[in-house]
Backbone atoms as SQL, in Angstrom:
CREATE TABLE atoms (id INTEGER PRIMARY KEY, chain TEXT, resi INTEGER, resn TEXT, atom TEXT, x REAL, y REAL, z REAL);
INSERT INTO atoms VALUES
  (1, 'A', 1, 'UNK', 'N', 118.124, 90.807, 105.065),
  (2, 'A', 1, 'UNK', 'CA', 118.678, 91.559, 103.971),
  (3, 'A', 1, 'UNK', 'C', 117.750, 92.741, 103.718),
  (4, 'A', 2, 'UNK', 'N', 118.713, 93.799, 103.886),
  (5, 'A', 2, 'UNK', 'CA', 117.644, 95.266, 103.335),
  (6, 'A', 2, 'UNK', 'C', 116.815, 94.935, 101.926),
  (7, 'A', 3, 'UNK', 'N', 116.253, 96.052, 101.589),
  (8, 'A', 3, 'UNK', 'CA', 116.066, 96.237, 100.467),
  (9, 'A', 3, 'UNK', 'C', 116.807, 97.214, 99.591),
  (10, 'A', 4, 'UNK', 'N', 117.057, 97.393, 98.236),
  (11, 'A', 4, 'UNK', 'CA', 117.517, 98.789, 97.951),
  (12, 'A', 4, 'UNK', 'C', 117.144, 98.912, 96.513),
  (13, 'A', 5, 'UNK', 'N', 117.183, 100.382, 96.431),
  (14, 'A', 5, 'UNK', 'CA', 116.600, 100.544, 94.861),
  (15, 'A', 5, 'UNK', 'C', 117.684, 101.361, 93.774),
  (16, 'A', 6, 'UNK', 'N', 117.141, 100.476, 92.996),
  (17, 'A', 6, 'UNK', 'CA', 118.172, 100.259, 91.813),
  (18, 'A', 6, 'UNK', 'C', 118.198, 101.786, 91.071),
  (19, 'A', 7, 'UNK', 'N', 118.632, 101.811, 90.461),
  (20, 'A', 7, 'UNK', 'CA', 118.952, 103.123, 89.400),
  (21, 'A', 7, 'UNK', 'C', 117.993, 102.824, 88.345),
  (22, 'A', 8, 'UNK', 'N', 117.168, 102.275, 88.237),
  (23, 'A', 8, 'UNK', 'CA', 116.019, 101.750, 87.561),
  (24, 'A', 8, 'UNK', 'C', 115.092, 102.777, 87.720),
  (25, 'A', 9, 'UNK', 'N', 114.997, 103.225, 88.972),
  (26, 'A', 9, 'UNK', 'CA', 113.832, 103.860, 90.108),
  (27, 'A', 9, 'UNK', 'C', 112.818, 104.807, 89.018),
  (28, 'A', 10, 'UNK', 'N', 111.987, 105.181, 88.853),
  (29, 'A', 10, 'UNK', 'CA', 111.343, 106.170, 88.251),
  (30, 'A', 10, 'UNK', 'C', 110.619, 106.659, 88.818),
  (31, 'A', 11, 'UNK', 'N', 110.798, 106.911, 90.346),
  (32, 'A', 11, 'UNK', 'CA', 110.371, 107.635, 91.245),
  (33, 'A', 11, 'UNK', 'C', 109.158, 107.870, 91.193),
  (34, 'A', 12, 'UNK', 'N', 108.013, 106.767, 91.047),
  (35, 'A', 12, 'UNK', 'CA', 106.668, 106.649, 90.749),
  (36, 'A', 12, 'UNK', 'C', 106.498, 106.926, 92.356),
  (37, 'A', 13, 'UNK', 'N', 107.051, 106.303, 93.579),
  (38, 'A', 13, 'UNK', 'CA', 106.311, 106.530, 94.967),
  (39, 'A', 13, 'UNK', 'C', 105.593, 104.913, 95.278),
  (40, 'A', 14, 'UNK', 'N', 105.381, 103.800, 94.110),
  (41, 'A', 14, 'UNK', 'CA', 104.365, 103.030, 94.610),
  (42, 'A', 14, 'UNK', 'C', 104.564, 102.042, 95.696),
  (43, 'A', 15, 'UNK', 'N', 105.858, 101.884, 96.084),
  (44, 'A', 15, 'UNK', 'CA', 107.058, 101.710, 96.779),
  (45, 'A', 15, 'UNK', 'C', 106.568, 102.159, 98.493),
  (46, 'A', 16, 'UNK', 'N', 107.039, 103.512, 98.133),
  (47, 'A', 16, 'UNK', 'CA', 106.491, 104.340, 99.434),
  (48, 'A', 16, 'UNK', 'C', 105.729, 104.245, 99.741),
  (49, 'A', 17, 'UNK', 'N', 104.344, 104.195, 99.179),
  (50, 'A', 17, 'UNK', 'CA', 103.218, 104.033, 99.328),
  (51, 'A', 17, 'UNK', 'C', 102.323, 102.816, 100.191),
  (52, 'A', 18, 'UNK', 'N', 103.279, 101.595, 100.068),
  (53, 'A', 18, 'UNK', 'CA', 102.862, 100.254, 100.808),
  (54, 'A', 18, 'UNK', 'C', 103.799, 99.704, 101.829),
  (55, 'A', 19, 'UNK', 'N', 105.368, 100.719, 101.743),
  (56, 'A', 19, 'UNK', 'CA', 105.660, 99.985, 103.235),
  (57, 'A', 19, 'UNK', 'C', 105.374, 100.514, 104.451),
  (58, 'A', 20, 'UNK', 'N', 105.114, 99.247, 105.064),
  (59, 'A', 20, 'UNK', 'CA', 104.286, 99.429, 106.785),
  (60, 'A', 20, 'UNK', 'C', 105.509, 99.733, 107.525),
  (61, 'A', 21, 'UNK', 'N', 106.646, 99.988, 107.243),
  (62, 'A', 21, 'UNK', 'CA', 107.221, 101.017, 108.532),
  (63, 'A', 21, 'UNK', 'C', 107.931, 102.429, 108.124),
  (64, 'A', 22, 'UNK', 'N', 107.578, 102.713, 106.941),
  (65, 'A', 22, 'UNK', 'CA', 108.062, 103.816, 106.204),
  (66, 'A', 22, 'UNK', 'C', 109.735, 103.933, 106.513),
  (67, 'A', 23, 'UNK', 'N', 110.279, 103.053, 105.518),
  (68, 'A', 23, 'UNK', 'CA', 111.669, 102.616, 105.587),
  (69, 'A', 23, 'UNK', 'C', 112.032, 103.634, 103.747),
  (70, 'A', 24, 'UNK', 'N', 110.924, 103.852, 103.224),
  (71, 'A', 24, 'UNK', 'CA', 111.169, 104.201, 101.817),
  (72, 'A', 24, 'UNK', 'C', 110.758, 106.036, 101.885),
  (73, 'A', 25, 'UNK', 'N', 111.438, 106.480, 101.630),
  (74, 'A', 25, 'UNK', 'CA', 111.161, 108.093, 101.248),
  (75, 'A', 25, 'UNK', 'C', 112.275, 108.922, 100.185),
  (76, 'A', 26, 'UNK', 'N', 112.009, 109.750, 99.180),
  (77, 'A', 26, 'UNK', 'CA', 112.445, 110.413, 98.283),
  (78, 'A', 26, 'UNK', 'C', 113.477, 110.739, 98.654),
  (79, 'A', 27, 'UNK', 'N', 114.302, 110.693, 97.898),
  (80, 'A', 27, 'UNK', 'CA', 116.063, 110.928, 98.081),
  (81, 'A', 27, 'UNK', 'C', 115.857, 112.373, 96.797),
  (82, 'A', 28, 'UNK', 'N', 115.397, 113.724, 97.211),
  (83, 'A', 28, 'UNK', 'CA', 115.909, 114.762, 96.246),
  (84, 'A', 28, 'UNK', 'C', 116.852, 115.014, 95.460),
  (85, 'A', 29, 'UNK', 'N', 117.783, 114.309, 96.040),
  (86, 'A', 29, 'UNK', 'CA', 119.004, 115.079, 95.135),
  (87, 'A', 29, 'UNK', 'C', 119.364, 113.600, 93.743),
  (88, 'A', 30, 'UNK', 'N', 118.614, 112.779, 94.296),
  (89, 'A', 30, 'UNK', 'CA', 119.000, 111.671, 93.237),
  (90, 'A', 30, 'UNK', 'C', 117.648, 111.644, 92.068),
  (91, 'A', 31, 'UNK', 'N', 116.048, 112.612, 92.449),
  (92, 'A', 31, 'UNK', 'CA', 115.086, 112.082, 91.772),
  (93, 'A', 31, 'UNK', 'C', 114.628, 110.748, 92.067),
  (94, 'A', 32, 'UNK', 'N', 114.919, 109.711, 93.556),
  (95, 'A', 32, 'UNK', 'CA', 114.388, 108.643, 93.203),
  (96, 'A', 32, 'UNK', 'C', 114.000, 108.100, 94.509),
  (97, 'A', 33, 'UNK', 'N', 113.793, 107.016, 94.909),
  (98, 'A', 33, 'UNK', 'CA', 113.278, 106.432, 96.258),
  (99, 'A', 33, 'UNK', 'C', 114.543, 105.575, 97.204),
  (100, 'A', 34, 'UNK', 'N', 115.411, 105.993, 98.028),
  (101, 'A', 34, 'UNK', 'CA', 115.696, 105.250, 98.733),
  (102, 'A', 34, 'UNK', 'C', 115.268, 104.462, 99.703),
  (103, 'A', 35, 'UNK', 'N', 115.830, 103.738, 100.487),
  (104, 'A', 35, 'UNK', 'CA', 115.744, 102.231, 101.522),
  (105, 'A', 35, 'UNK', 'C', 116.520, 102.700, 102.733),
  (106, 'A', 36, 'UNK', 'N', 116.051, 103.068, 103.712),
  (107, 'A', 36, 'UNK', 'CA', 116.870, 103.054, 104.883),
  (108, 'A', 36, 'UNK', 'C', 117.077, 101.705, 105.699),
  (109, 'A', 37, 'UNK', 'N', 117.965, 101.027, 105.639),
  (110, 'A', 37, 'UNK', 'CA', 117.843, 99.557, 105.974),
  (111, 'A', 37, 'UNK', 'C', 117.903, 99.922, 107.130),
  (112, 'A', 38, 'UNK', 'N', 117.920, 100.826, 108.136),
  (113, 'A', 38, 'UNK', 'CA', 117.522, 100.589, 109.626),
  (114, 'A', 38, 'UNK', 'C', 115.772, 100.295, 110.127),
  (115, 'A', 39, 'UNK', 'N', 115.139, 100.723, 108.663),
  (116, 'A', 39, 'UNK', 'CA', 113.499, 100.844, 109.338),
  (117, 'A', 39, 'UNK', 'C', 113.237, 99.553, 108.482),
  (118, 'A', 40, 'UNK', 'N', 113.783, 98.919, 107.188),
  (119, 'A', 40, 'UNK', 'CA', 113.232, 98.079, 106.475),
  (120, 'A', 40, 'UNK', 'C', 113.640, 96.406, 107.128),
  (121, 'A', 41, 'UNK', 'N', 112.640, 95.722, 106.885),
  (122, 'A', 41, 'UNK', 'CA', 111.934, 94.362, 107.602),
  (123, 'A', 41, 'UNK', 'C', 111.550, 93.599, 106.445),
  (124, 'A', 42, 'UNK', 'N', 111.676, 93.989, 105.349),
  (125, 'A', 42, 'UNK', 'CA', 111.184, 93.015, 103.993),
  (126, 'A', 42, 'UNK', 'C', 109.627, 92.166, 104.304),
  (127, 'A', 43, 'UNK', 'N', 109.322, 93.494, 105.428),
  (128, 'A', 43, 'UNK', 'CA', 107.685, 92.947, 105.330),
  (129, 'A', 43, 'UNK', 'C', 107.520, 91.874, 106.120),
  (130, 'A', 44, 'UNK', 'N', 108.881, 91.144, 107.177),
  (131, 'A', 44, 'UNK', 'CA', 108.415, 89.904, 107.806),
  (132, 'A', 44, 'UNK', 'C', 107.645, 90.388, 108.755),
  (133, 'A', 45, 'UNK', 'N', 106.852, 89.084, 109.306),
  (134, 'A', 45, 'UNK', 'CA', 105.900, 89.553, 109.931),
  (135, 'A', 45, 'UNK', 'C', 104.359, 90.071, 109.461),
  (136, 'A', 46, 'UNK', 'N', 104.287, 90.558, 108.561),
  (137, 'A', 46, 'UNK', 'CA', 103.084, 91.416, 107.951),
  (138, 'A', 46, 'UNK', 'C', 102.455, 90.871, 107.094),
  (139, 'A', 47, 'UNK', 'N', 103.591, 90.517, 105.866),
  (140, 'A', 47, 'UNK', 'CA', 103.257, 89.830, 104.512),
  (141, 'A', 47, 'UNK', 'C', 104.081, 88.951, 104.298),
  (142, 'A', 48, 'UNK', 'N', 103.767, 87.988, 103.448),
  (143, 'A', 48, 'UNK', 'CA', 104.510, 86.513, 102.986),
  (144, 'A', 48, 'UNK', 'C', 105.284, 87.121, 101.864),
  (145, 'A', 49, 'UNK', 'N', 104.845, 88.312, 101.321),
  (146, 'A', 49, 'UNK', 'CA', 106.268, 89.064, 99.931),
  (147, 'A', 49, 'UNK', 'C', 106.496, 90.620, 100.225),
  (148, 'A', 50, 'UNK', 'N', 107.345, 90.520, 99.903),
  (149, 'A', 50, 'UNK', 'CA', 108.084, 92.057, 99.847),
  (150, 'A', 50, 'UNK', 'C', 107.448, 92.901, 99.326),
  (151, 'A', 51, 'UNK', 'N', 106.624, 94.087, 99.676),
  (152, 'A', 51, 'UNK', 'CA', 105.356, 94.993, 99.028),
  (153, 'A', 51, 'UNK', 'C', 106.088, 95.971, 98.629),
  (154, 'A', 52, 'UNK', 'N', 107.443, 96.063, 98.894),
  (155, 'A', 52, 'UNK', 'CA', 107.786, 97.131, 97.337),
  (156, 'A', 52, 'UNK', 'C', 108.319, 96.741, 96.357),
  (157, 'A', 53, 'UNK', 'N', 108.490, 95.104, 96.112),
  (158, 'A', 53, 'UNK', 'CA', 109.288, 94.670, 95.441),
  (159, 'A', 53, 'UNK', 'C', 107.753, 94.153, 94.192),
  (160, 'A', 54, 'UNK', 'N', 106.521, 94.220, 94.962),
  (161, 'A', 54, 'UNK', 'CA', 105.328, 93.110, 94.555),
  (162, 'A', 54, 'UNK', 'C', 104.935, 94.847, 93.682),
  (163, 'A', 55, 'UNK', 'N', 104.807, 95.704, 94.233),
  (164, 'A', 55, 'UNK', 'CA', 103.994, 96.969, 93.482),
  (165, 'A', 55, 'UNK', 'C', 105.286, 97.755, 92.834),
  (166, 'A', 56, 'UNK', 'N', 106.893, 97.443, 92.596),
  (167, 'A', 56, 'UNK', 'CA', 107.637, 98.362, 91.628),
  (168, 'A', 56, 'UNK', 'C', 106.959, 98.156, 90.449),
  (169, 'A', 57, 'UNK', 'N', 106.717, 98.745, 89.395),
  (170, 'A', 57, 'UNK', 'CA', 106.129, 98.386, 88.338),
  (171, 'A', 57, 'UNK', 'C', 107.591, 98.565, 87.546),
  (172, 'A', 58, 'UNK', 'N', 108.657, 98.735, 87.705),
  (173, 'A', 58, 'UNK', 'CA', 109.955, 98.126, 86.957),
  (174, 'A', 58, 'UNK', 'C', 111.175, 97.432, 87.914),
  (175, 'A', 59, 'UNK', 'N', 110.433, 96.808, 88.834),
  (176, 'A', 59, 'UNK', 'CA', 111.541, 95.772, 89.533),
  (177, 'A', 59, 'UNK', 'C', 112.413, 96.436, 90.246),
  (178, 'A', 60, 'UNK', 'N', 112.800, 97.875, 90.610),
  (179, 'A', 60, 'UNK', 'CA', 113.484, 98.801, 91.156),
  (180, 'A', 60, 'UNK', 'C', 114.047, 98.565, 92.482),
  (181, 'A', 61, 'UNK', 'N', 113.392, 97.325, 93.282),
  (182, 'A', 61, 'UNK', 'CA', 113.799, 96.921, 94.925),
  (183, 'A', 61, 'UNK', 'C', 113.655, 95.731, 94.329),
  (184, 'A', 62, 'UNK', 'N', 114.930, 95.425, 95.219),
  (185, 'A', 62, 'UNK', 'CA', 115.871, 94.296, 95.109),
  (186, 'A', 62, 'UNK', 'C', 116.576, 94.418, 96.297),
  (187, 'A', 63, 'UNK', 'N', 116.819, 92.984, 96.480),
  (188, 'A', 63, 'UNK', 'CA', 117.337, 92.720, 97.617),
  (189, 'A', 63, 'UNK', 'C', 118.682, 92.961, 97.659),
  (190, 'A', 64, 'UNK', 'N', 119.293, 93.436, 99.164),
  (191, 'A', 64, 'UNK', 'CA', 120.624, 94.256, 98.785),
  (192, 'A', 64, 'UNK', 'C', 122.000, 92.956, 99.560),
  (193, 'A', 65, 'UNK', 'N', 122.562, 92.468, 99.014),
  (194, 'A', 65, 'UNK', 'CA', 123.220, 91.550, 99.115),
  (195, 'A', 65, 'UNK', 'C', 124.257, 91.980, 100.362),
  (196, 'A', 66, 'UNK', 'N', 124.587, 93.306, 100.493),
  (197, 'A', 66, 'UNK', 'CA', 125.503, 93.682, 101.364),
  (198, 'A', 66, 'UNK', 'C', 124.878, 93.636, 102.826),
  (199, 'A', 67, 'UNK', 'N', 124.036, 93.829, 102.869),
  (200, 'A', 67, 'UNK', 'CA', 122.777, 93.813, 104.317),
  (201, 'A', 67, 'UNK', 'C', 122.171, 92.115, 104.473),
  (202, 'A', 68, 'UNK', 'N', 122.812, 91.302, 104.436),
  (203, 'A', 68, 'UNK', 'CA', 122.204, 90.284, 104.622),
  (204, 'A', 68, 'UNK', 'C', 121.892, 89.835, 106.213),
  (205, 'A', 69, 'UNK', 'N', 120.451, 89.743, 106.514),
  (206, 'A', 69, 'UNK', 'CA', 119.536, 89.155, 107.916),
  (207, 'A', 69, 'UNK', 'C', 119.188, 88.515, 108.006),
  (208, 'A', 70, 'UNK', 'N', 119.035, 87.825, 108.571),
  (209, 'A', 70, 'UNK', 'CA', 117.803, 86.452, 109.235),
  (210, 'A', 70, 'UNK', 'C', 116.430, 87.078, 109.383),
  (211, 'A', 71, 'UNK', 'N', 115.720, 86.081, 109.152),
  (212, 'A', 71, 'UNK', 'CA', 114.323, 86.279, 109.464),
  (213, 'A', 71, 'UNK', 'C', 114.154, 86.791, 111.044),
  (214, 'A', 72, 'UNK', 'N', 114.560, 86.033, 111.878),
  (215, 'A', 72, 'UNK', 'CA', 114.211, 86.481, 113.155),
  (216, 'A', 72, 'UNK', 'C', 115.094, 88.137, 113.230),
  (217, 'A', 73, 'UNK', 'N', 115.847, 88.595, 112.492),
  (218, 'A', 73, 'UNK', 'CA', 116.585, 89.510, 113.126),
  (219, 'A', 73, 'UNK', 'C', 115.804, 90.966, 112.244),
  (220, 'A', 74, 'UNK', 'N', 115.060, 90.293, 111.364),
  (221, 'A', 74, 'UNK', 'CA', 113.991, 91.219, 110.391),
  (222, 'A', 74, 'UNK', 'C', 112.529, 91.482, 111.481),
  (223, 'A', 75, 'UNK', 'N', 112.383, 90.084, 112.054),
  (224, 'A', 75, 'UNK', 'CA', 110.868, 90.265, 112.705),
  (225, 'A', 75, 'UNK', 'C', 111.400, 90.870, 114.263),
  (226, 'A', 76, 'UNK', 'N', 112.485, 90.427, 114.571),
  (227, 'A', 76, 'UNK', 'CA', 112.845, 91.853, 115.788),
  (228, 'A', 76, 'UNK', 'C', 113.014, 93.129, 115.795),
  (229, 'A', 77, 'UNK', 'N', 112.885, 93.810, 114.315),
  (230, 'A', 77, 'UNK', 'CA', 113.436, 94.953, 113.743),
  (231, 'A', 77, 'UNK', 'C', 111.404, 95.470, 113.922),
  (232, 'A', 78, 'UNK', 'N', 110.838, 94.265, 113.098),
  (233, 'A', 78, 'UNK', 'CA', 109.567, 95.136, 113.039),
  (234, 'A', 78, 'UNK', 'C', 108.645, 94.924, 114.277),
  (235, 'A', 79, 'UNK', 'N', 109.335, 94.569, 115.007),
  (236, 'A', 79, 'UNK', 'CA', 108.835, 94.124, 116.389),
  (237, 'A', 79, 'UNK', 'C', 109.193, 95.692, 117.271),
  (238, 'A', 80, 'UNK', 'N', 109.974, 95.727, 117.215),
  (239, 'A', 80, 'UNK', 'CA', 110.443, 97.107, 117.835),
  (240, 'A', 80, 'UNK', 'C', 109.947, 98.804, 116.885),
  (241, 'A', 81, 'UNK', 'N', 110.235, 98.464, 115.682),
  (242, 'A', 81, 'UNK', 'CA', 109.276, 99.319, 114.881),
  (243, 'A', 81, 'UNK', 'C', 107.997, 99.697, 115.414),
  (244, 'A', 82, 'UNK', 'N', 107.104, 98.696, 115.510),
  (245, 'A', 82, 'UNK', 'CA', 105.782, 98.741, 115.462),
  (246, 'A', 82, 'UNK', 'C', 105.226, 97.969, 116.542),
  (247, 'A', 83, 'UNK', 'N', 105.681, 98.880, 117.967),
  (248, 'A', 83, 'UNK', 'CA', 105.221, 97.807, 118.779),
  (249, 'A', 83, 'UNK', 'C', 103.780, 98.019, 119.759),
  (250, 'A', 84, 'UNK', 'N', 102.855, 98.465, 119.231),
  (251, 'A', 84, 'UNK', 'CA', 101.521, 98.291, 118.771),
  (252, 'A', 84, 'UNK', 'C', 100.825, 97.325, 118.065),
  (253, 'A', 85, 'UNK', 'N', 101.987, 96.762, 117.097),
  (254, 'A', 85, 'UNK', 'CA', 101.071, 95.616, 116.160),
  (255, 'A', 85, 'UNK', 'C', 101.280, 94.190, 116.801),
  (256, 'A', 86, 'UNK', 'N', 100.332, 93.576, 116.697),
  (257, 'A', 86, 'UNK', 'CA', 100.070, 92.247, 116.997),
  (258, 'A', 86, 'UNK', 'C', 100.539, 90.903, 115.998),
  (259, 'A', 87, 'UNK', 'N', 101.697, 90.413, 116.909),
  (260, 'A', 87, 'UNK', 'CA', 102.905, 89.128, 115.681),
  (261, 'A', 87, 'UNK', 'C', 102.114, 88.170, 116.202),
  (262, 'A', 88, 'UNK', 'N', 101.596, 87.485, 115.977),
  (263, 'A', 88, 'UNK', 'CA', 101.004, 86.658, 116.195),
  (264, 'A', 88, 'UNK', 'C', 100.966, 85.253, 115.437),
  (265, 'A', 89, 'UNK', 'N', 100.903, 84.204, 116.135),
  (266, 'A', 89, 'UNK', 'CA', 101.490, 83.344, 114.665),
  (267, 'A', 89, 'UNK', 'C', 100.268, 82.899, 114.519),
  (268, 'A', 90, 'UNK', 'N', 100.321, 82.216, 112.931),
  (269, 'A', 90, 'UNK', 'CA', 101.783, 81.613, 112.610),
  (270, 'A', 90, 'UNK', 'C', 102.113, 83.199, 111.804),
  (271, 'A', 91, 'UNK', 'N', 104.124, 83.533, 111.709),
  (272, 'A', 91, 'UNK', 'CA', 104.328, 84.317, 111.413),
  (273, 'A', 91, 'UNK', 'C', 104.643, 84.816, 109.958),
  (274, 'A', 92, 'UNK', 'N', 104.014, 85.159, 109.282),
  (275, 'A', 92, 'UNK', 'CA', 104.338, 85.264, 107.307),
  (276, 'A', 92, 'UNK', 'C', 105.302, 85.970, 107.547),
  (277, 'A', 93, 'UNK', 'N', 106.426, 85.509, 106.052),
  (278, 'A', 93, 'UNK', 'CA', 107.540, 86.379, 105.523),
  (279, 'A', 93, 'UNK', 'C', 107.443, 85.482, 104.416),
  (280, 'A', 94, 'UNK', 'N', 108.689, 86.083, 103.642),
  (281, 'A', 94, 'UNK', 'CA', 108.980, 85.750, 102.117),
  (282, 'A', 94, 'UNK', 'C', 110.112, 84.273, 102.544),
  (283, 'A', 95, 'UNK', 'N', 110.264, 83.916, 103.904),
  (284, 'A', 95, 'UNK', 'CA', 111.189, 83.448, 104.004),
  (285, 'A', 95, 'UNK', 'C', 110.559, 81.763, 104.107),
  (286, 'A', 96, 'UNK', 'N', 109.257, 81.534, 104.363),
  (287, 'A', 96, 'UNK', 'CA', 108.413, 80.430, 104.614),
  (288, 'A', 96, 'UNK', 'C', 107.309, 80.153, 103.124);
């Protein structure tokens, strides 16, 4: 499941700032932070929680119900993302 951000957003950036495949960048014309669910991984692989969901300081990412994934189909996403980084188990997500 992507992530996506709510109309909440107050376009603080802290969001942007911590995801490891830069799936989050400024949407101008809205003032706020969108989610490209082709780059976003909800962090499996990396972290055991969702790091834009852990640093929104008003809850703004949330999980997007219409994009729903499997874990393995999240850690093949950041597998191919980032394939320099080392998966190595055992493997953290929010999903274990």
């Amino acid at each position: 499941m992507s992530i996506r951000i709510t109309e909440e957003c107050i376009n603080c950036g802290c969001c942007e700032d911590v995801c490891p495949t830069a799936a989050i960048a400024e949407d101008p014309g809205k003032g706020a932070r969108v989610v490209d669910p082709e780059r976003c991984t909800e962090c499996v692989g990396l972290y055991s929680r969702v790091m834009c969901q852990v640093e929104c300081p008003v809850e703004a990412c949330v999980a997007d119900p219409d994009r729903a994934e499997s874990e393995a189909d999240l850690l093949a996403r950041a597998r191919r993302l980032m394939p320099d980084h080392v998966f190595a188990p055992p493997i953290v997500s929010r999903f274990r």
